[in-house]
N, C-alpha and C positions, 0 to 999 in steps of 0.2 A: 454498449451491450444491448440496449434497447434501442437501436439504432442501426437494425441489420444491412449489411451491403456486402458485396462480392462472393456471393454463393448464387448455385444454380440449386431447384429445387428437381431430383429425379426419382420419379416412385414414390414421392412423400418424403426422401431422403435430403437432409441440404447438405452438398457436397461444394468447397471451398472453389472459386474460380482466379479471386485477387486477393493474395492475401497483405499486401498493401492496402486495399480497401477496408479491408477487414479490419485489421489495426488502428489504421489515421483513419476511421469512421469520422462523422460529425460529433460524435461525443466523444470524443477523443478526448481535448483539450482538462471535460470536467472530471472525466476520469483518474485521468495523470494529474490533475491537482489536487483529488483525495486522495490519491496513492503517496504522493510526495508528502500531505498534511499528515496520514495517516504513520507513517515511518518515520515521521519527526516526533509525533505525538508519543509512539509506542516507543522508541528510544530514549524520549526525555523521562519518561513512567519509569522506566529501566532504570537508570541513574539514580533517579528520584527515591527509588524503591531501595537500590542496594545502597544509599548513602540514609538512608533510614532505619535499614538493618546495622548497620555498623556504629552509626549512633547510638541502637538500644543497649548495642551489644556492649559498648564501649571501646569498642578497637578504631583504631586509626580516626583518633574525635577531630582531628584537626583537618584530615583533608575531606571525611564527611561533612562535615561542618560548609564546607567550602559548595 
């Protein structure tokens, strides 16, 4: 994202030229490895969350538990 390539700039406007450029930029790599951390992290919060609710609540103690 701060790593602009494959656009042309017309009138002050950037219009797209390779949008493979665009994508696989050189920050590619650190991108896709927040994204990936980021969706693990927020999915295990998930989990973590609804098996804490279930524990207060008292329902299903045995596989919140787990």
């Amino acid at each position: 994202m701060q790593t602009p390539v494959g656009f042309e700039m017309r009138d002050g406007i950037a219009f797209p030229v390779s949008w493979f450029q665009i994508v696989f930029n050189p920050s590619f790599p650190y991108r896709f490895v927040h994204m990936l951390v980021a969706a693990y992290l927020t999915t295990s919060l998930v989990v973590l969350a609804v098996g804490a609710r279930y524990l207060l609540a008292g329902r299903f103690v045995e596989e919140a538990a787990r």
